[in-house]
Structure formats: structure tokens, C-alpha cells
KEPAGU-801139 format. One record per residue (C-alpha): residue number from 1; x, y, z. Coordinates in pm, 1 decimal, always signed. Example, Ala and Ser with C-alpha at 12.3 -4.5 7.8 and 13.67 -1.06 7.14 Angstrom:
// KEPAGU-801139
+--------+----------+----------+----------+
: lumlum :     east :    north :       up :
+--------+----------+----------+----------+
:      1 :  +1230.0 :   -450.0 :   +780.0 :
:      2 :  +1367.0 :   -106.0 :   +714.0 :
+--------+----------+----------+----------+
This chain:
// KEPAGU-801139
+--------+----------+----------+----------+
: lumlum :     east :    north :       up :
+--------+----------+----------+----------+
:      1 :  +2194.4 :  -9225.7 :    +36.0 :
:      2 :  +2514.8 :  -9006.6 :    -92.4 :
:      3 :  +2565.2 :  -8673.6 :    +13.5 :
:      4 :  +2312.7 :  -8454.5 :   -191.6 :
:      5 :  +2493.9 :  -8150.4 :   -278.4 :
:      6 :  +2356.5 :  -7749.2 :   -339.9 :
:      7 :  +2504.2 :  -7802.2 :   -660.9 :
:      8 :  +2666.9 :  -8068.2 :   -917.8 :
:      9 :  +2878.2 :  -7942.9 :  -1195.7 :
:     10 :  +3085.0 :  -8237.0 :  -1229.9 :
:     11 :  +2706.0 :  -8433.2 :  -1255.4 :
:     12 :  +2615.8 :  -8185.8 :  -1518.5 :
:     13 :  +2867.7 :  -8216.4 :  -1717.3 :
:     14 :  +2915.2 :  -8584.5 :  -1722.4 :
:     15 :  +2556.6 :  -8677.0 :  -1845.7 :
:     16 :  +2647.3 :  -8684.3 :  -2146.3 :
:     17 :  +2341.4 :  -8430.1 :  -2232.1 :
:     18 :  +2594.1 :  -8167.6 :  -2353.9 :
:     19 :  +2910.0 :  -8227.8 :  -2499.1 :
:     20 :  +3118.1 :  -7926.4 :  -2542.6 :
:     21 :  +3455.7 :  -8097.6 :  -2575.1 :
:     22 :  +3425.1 :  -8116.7 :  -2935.9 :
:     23 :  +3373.8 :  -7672.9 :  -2908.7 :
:     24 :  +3694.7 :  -7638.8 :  -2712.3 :
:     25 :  +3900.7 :  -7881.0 :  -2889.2 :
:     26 :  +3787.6 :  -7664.0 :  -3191.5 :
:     27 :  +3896.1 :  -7324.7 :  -3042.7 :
:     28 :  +4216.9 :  -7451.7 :  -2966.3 :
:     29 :  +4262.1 :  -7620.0 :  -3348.9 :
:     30 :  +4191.7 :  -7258.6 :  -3507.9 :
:     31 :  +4482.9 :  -7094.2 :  -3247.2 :
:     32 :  +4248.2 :  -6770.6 :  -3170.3 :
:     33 :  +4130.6 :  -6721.4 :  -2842.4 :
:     34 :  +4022.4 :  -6364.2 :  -2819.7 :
:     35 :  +3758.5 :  -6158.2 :  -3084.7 :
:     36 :  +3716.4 :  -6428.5 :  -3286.2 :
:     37 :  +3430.6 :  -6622.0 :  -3478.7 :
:     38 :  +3300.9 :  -6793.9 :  -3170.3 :
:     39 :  +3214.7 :  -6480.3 :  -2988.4 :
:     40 :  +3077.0 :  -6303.6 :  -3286.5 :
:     41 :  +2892.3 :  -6611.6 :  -3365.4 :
:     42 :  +2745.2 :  -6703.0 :  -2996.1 :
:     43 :  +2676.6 :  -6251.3 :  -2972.6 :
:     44 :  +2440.9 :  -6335.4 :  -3249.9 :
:     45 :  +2298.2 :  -6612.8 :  -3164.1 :
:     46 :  +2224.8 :  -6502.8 :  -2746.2 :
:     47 :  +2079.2 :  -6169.4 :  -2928.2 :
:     48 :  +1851.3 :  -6394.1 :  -3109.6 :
:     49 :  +1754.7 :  -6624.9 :  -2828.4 :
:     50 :  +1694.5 :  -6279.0 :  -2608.7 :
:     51 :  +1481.5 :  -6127.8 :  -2885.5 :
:     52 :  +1720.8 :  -5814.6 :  -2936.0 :
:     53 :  +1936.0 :  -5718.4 :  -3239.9 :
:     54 :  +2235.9 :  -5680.7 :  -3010.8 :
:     55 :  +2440.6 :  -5836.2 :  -2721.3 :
:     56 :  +2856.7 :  -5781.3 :  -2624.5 :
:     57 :  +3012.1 :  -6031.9 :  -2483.6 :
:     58 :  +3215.8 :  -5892.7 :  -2180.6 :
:     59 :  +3430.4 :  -6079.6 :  -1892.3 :
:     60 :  +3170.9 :  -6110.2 :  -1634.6 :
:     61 :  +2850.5 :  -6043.5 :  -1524.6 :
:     62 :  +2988.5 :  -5782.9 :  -1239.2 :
:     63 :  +3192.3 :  -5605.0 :  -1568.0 :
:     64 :  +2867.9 :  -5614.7 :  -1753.0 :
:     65 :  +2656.3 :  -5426.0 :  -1511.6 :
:     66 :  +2967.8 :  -5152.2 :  -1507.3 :
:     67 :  +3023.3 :  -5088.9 :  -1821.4 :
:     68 :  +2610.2 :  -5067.1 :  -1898.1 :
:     69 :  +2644.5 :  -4808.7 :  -1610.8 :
:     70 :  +2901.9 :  -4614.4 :  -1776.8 :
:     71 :  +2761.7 :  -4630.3 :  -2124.5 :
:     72 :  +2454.4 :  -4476.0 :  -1995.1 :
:     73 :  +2602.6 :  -4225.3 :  -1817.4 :
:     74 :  +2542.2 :  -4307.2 :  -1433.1 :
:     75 :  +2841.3 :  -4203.4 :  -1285.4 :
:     76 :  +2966.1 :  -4011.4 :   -941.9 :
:     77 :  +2662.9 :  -3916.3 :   -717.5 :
:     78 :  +2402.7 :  -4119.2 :   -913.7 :
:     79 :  +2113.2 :  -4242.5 :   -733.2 :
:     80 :  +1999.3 :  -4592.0 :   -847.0 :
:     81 :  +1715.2 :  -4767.7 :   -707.6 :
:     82 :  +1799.0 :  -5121.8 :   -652.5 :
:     83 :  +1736.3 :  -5395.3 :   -403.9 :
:     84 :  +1954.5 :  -5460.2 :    -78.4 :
:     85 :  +1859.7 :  -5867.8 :    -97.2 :
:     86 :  +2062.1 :  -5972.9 :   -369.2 :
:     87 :  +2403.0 :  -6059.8 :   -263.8 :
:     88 :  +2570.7 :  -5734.4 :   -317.5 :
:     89 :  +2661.5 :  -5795.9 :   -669.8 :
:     90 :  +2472.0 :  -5432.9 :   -787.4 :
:     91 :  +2633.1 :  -5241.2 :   -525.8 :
:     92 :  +3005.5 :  -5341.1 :   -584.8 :
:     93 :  +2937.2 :  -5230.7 :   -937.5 :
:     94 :  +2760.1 :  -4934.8 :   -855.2 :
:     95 :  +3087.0 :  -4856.1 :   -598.1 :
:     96 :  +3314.1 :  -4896.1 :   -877.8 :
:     97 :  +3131.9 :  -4602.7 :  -1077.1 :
:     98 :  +3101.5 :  -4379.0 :   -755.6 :
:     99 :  +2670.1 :  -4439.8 :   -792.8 :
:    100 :  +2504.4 :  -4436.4 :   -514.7 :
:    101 :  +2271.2 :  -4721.8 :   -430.6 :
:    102 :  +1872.4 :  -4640.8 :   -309.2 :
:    103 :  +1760.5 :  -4944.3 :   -158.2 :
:    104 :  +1422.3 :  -5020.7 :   -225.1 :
:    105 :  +1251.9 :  -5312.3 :     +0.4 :
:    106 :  +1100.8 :  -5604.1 :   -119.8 :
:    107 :   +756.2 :  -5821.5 :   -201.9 :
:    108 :   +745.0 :  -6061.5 :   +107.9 :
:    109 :   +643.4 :  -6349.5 :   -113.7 :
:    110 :   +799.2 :  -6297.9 :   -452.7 :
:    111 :  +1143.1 :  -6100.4 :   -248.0 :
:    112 :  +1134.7 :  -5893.9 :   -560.0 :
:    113 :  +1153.5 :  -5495.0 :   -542.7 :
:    114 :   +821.4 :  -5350.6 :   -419.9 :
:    115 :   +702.3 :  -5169.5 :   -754.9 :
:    116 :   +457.7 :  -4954.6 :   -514.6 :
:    117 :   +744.7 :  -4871.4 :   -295.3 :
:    118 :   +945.2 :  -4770.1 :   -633.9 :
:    119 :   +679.3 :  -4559.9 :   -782.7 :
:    120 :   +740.5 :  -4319.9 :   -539.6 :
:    121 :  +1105.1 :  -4326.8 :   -550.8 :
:    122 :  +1162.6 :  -4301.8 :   -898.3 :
:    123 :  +1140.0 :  -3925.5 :   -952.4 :
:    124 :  +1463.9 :  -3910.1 :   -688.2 :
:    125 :  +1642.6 :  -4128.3 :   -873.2 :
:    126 :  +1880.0 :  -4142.2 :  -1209.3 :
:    127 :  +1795.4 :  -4534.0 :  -1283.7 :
:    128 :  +1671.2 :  -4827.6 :  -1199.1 :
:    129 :  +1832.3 :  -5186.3 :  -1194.0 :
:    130 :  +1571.0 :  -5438.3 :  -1113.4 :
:    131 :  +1714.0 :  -5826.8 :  -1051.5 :
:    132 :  +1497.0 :  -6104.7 :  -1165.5 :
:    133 :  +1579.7 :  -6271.5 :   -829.0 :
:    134 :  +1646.7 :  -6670.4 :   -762.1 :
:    135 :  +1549.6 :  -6716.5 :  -1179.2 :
:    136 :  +1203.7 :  -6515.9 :  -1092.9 :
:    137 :  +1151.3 :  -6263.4 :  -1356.7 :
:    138 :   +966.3 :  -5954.6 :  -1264.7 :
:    139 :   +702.5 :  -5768.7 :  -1384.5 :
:    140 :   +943.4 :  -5578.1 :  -1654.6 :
:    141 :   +626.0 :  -5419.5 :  -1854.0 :
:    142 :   +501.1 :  -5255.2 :  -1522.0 :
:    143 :   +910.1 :  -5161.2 :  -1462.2 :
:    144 :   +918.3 :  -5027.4 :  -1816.1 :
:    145 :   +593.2 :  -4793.0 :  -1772.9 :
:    146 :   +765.6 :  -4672.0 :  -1422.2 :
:    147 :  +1138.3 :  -4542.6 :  -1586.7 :
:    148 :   +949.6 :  -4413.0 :  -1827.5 :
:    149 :   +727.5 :  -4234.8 :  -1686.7 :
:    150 :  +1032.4 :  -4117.0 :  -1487.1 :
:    151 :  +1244.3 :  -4059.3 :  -1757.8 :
:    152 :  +1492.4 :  -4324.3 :  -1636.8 :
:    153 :  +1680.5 :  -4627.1 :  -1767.1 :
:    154 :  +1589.1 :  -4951.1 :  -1674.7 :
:    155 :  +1851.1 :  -5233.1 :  -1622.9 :
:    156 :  +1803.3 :  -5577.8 :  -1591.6 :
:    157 :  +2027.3 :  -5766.5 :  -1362.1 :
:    158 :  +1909.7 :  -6130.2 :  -1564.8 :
:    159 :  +2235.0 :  -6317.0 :  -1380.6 :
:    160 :  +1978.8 :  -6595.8 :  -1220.4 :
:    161 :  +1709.5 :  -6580.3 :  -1472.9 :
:    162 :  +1807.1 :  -6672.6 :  -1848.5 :
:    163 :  +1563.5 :  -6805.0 :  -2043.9 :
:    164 :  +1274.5 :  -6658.5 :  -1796.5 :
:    165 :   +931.2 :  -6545.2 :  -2033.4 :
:    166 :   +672.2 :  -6310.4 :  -1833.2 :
:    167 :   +361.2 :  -6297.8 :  -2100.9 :
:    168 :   +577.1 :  -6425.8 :  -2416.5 :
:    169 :   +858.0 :  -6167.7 :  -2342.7 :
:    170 :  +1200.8 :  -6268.4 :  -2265.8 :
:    171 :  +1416.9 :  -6151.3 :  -1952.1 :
:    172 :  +1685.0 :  -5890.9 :  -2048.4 :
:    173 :  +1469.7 :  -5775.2 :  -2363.1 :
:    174 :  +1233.7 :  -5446.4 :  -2186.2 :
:    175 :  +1496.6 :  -5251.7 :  -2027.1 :
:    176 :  +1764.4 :  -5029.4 :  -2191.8 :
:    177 :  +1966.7 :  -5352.2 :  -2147.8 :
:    178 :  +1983.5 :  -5684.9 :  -1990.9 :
:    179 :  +2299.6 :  -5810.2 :  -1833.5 :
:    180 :  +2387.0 :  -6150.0 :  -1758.2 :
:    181 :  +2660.8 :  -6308.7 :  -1604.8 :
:    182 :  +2791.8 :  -6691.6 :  -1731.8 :
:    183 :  +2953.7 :  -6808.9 :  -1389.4 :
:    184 :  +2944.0 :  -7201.6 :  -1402.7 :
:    185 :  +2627.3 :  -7236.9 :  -1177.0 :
:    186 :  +2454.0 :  -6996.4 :  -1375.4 :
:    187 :  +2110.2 :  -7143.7 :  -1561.4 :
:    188 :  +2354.5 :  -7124.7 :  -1866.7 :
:    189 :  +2709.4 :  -7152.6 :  -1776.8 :
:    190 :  +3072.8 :  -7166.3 :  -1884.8 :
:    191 :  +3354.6 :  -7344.3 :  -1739.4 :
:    192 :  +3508.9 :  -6998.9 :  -1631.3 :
:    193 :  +3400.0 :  -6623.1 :  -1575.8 :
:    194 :  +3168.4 :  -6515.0 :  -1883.8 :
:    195 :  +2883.6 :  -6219.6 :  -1910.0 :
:    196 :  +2734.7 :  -6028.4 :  -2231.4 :
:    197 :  +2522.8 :  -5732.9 :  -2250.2 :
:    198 :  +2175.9 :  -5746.6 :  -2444.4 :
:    199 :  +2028.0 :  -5413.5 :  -2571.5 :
:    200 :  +1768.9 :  -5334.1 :  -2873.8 :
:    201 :  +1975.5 :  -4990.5 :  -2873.7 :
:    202 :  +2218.2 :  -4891.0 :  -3134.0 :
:    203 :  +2383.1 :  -4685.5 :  -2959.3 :
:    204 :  +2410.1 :  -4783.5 :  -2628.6 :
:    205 :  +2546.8 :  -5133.2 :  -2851.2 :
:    206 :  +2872.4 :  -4916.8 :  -3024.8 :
:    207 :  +2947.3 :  -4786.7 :  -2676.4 :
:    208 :  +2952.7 :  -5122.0 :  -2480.9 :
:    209 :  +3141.1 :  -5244.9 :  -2726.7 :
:    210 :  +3402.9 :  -4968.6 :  -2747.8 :
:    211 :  +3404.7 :  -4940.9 :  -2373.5 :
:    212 :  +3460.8 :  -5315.8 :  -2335.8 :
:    213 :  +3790.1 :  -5287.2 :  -2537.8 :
:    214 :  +3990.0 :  -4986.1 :  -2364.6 :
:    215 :  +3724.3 :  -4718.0 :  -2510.6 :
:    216 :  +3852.1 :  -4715.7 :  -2882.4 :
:    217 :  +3698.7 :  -4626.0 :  -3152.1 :
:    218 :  +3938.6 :  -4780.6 :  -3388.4 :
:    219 :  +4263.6 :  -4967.1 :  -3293.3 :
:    220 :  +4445.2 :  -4765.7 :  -3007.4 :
:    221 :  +4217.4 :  -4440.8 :  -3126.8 :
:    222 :  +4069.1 :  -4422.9 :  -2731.6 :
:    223 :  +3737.6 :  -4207.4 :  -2790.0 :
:    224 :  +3564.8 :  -4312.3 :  -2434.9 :
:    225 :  +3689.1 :  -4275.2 :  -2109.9 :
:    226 :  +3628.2 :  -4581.7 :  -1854.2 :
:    227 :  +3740.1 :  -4819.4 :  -2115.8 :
:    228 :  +3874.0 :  -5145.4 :  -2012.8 :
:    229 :  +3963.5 :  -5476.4 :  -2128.8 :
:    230 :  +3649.0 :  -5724.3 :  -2070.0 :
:    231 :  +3610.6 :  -5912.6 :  -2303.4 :
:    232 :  +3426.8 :  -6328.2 :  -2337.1 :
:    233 :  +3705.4 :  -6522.0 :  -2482.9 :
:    234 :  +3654.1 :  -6781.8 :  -2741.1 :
:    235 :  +3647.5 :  -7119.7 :  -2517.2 :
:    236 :  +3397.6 :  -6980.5 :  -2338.3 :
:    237 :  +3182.6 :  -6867.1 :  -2592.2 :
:    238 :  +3220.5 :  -7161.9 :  -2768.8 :
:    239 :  +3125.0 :  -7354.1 :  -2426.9 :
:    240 :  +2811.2 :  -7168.2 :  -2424.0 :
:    241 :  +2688.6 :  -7180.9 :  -2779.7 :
:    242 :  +2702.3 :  -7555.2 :  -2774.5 :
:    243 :  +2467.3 :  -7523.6 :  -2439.1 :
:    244 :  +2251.1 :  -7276.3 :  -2483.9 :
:    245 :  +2036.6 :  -7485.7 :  -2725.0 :
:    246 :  +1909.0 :  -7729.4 :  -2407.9 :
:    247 :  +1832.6 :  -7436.0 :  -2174.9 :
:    248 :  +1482.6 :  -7436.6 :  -2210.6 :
:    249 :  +1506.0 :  -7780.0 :  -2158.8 :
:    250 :  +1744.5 :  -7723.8 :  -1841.5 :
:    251 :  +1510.1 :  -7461.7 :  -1714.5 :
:    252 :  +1205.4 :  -7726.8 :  -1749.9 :
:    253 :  +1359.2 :  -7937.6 :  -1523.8 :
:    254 :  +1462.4 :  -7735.4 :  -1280.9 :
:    255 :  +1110.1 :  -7574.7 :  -1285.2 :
:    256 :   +971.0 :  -7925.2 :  -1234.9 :
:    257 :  +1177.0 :  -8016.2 :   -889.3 :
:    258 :  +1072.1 :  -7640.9 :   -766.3 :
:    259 :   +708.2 :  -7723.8 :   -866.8 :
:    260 :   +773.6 :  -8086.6 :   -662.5 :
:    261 :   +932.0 :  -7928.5 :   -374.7 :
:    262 :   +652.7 :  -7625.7 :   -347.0 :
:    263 :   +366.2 :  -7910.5 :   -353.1 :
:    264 :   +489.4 :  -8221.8 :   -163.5 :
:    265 :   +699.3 :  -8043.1 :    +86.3 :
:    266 :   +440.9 :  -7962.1 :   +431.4 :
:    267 :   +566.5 :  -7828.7 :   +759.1 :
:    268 :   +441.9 :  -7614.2 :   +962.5 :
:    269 :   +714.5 :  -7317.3 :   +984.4 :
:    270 :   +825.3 :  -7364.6 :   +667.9 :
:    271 :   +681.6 :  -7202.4 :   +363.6 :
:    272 :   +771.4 :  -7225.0 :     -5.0 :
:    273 :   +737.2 :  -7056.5 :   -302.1 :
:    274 :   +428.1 :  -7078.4 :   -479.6 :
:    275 :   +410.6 :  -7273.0 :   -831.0 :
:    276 :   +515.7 :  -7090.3 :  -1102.2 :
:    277 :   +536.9 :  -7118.4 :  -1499.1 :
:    278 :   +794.7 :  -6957.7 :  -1774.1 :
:    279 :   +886.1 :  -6689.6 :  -1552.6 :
:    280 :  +1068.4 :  -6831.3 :  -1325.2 :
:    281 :  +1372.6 :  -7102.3 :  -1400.6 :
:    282 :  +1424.0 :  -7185.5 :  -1074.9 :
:    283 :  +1851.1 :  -7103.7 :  -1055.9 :
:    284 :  +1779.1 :  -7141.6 :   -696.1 :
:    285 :  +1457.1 :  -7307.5 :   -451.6 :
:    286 :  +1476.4 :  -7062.8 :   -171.4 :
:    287 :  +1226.5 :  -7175.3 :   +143.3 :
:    288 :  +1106.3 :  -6928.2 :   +449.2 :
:    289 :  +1212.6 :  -7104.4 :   +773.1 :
:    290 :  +1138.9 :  -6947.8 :  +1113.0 :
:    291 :  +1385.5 :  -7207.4 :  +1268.7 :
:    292 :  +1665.5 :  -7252.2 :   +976.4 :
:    293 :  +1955.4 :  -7316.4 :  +1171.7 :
:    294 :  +1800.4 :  -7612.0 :  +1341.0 :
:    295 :  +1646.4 :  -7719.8 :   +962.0 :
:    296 :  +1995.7 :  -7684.7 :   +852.9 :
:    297 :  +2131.6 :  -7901.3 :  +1060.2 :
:    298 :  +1845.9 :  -8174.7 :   +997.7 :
:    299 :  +1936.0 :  -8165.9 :   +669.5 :
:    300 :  +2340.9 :  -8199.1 :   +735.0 :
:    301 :  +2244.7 :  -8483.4 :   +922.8 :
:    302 :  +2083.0 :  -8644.4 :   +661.1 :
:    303 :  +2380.8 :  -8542.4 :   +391.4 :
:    304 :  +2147.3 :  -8292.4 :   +220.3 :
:    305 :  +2334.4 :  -7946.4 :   +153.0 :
:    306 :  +2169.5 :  -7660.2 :   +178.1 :
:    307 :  +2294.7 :  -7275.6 :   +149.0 :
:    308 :  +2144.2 :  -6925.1 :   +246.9 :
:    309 :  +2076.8 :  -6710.5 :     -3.4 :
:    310 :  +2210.1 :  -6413.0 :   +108.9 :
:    311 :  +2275.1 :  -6403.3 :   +469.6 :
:    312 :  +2352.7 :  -6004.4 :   +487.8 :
:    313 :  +2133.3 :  -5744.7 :   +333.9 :
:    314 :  +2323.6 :  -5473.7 :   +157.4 :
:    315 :  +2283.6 :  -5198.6 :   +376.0 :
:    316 :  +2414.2 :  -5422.5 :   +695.2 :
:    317 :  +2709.5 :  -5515.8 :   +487.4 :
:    318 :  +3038.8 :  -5411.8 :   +738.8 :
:    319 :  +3143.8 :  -5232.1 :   +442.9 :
:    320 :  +2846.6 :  -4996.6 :   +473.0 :
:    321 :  +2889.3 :  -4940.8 :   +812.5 :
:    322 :  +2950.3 :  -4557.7 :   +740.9 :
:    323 :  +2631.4 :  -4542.6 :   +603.9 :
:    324 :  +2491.6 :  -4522.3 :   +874.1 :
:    325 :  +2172.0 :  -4455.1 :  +1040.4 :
:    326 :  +2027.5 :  -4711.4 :   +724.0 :
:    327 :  +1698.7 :  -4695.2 :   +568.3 :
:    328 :  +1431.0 :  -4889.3 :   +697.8 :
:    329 :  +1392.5 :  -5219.3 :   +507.7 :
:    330 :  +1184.0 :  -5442.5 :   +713.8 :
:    331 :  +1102.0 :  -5718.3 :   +466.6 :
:    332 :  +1429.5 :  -5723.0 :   +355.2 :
:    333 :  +1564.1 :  -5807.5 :   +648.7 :
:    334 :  +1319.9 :  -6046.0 :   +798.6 :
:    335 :  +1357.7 :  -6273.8 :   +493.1 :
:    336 :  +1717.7 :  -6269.9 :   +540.2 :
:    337 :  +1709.0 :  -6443.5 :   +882.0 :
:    338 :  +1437.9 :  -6701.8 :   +771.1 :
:    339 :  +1535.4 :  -6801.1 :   +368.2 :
:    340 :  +1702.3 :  -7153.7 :   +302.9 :
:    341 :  +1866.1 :  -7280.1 :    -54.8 :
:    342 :  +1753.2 :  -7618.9 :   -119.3 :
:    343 :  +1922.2 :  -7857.9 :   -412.1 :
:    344 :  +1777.3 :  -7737.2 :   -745.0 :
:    345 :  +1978.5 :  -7865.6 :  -1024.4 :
:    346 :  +1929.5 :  -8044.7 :  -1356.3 :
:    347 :  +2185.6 :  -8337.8 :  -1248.6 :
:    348 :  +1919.2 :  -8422.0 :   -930.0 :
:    349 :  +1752.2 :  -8730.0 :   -964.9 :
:    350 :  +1332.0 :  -8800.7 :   -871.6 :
:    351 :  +1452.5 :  -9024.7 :   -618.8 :
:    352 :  +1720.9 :  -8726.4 :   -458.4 :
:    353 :  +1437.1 :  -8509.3 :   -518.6 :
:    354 :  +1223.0 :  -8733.9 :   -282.5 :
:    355 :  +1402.7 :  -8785.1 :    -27.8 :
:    356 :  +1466.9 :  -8390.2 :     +5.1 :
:    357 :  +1107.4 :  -8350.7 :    +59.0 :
:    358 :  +1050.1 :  -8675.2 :   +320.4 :
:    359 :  +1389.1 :  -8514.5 :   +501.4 :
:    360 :  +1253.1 :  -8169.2 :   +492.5 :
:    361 :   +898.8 :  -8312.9 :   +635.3 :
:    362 :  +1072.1 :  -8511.5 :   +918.9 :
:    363 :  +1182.0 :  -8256.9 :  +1053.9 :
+--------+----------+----------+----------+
């Protein structure tokens, strides 16, 4: 059998499922690239699909976490609670803003922040940025009630999760706003950079968008400081309207080959993730293995990629070394020295799928 990759864009996009030649080619017929109809028109539509009135479309999904920091005021010497398991994506935004991350450990099974361990640091903190982890969405009523309570914003990190539903309510729609990045392997995905913003707040909506273009107010009038220039340009909005009407679809079949994996795959120091339904839209099938280099290799040897994701915690990061002594985070860092990536994708065949599992149980 061919090499089975982590990933398959060229697969993906030569199905034949979704066609977005015809959106480009369009975008380059009508000469405007930048601000124009197909980012006003995909804003709209995203809004709608999030169930918010709003969403700005903004570079990336590392400039969208920024500039929702900056609109609501979390600045130099904020504490934010946030998870340390997550790649580091947070925390380089939270650096650029001078915030200071509060690492909160994680649920051994779901690796999502520990809402009991939160509850009692969310009166020392200035916000909260929970990440629906993997394409697992979290429990954001229970994450609502605690900022609340606190008198905090909540901030969805929904990079790995769109189109997740937790009881009929869409990821990126309970906190002050939900922030998603379009990176090609992203659930929904351009063919470049890409992120947007989605708020129900008025508000919070003119200031993203004026801080997203250099902080005006009107043409060169700057009214905000930390302005910049992030902004989703036409091809790639254009990209993703034409594919966001087949990501439930999408997110069905990835859900399906996690739901295969979880119940056909059997070894004894491996354990997967349990079955799940709408909440979680499987961006990435992420095992526990208490030998994974030796699995890894296995699967090399049978031409199956896999990937670890992440290897380094946050807080063990060499670029945190002057943060020293850390805070404890025990579950955090045992899962990082046992979790494996398998191949998750829409493009993966039932027979690719099968032989993942008899290679993974031959181990």
C-alpha cells in the first residue's frame, strides 16, 4: 500500500468535491483583491453559519487572537488563564501584547483545561482563552458561567474546531468572541494564511475592525492605538465561501474515521479517545501511547505517517526558560510524552482507514 500521509491537501482538493477554481478565477476577473465583495460577503455568511451578527476577517488566526486581545483591553501585565498543551499558538500572541500567560492543567481524557482547576483561578486572572482542542469543543456554557461569575472575558481559540455543536450551540458563539484561524489543514481551509473574528458584540465588532486596518476610524483618521494591517484578502475569502457549505459534511467524515479508529483499534498500551458526536470534528485523532517512539516507528515501517501533537508544553518551551521554577502541570506533561497524531482526513479512504487500525494492532 502507498505511503499514508498525516495529511492530503493535494487529495482534498482534487476530488472534485469542491471546486473553487471557478471563485478565484472570479476574484481575479473583477481586479480587487483587498476589502472587497468577497470578504464582506463570506463575513456575513461565517457570522451566519457561527450564529453571531458579526465576524472580521483578519490575516491569520495568530493576528486574530491579538487583535481580540487588544480590543478588549488585555494588555502589559495581564494575567490570562490558558492551557500550556496547545502548541504555543496563545502564548506567542499573548507575548506580543506583553499578557502574561496562567497555565492551567488539563482533563487527562478530554486534554482540555480543568474547569475545577480554573474555578479557582479565575478571580486572579483578567481573562480566559479556552481552546477547543484537536476539534473537541468544550464545555463553553460551564466556561461562560465561570468569566462571569468572575467578571472576565471569555475567548475562544476555535482554530481546530469549526463547525463543533455542544447541546445545539456552535463553537466561537458563547464567549466575548471566537477566533479562528483558516491555515490550509484547518477543518475549513484556504490555500494561504486566513483567520476572522466572530463576536455577538457591537462594539467589540467596530474595534476589531478598526484595529485590523491601522486603528482608523475613517480613512487615515487613526483613533486606536495597536492598529495594524490584517486583513483576509479576497482569493481567500472567496476560497472559503465556496467550501464552507460541505463542512458539516467534511466534519462527518472525519468524525466517522475517529469513531472507526476509537472502536476497532485494541492494544494494550494504547488508548484512544472515546466516541464522540457534534462536538468534536475530529481536525486531529490524537492516541495515548506509553511506548510511542517504538509505535512510531511501526507505523514508518509500514508507510503510515504519524505526528505528535505537541511535543513541548508551553511552560518547557526554551523560550520560557526564564520563567523559571514553572508551575506544576502534571497532566500536561505526562500526555505530552505519550500522545500520537494518527491520519484523520476527509481524502482517507475505508480501506487506508483499515489498514491504520490492523497496523496499529500489529504492533
Amino acid at each position: 500500500m502507498a505511503k499514508i500521509p498525516i495529511n492530503d491537501l493535494l487529495r482534498q482538493s482534487m476530488s472534485g468535491e469542491v471546486d473553487f477554481r471557478p471563485a478565484v478565477e472570479r476574484v481575479i476577473a473583477r481586479g480587487q483583491y483587498l476589502l472587497g465583495p468577497e470578504c464582506a460577503a463570506f463575513e456575513t455568511t461565517f457570522a451566519e453559519y457561527c450564529g453571531v451578527p458579526y465576524c472580521v476577517g483578519v490575516a491569520n488566526g495568530t493576528d486574530a487572537l491579538e487583535l481580540t486581545f487588544r480590543a478588549l483591553g488585555i494588555g502589559l501585565g495581564a494575567r490570562v488563564a490558558t492551557v500550556a498543551n496547545a502548541g504555543f499558538y496563545t502564548a506567542a500572541a499573548l507575548d506580543i501584547v506583553g499578557a502574561v500567560p496562567v497555565y492551567i492543567d488539563v482533563d487527562p481524557v478530554s486534554q482540555l483545561m480543568d474547569l475545577t482547576l480554573l474555578r479557582i483561578e479565575a478571580a486572579e486572572v483578567q481573562a480566559i482563552v479556552v481552546t477547543h482542542l484537536f476539534g473537541l469543543m468544550h464545555d463553553a456554557e460551564e466556561l461562560r458561567r465561570i468569566a462571569d461569575l468572575a467578571g472576565i472575558p471569555l475567548i475562544e481559540d476555535c482554530a481546530q474546531a469549526h463547525g463543533a455543536r455542544r447541546n445545539g450551540i456552535q463553537a466561537g458563539s458563547l464567549g466575548d468572541a471566537g477566533c479562528f484561524s483558516f491555515y490550509p489543514t484547518k477543518n475549513l481551509g484556504g490555500i494561504g494564511d486566513g483567520g476572522a473574528i466572530v463576536t455577538r458584540n457591537p462594539d467589540l465588532f467596530k474595534r476589531l475592525k478598526s484595529l485590523g486596518q491601522y486603528g482608523w476610524e475613517t480613512k487615515y483618521r487613526v483613533v486606536r492605538p495597536g492598529g495594524r494591517n490584517s486583513r483576509l484578502d479576497e482569493i481567500q475569502a472567496a476560497v472559503l465561501r465556496a467550501k464552507l457549505p460541505y463542512l458539516d459534511c467534511s466534519n462527518a467524515r472525519r468524525r466517522d474515521i475517529a469513531t472507526r479508529y476509537s472502536t476497532l483499534i485494541s492494544h494494550q498500551k494504547i488508548t484512544c479517545p472515546p466516541v464522540r458526536g457534534d462536538e468534536y470534528v475530529a481536525h486531529l485523532y490524537v492516541i495515548n501511547c506509553l511506548d510511542r517512539a517504538d509505535l512510531q516507528e511501526h507505523l514508518l515501517r509500514s508507510e503510515i505517517i504519524s505526528d505528535i501533537h505537541y511535543p513541548i508544553p508551553d511552560h518547557l518551551q526554551p523560550v520560557r526558560e526564564a520563567m523559571k521554577p514553572h508551575p506544576p502541570l502534571p497532566v500536561t506533561e505526562s500526555l505530552a510524552s505519550q500522545i500520537l497524531t494518527l491520519p484523520c482526513f476527509p481524502g482517507l479512504t475505508d480501506a487506508e482507514v483499515e489498514y491504520v487500525v490492523k497496523s496499529v494492532n500489529s504492533w
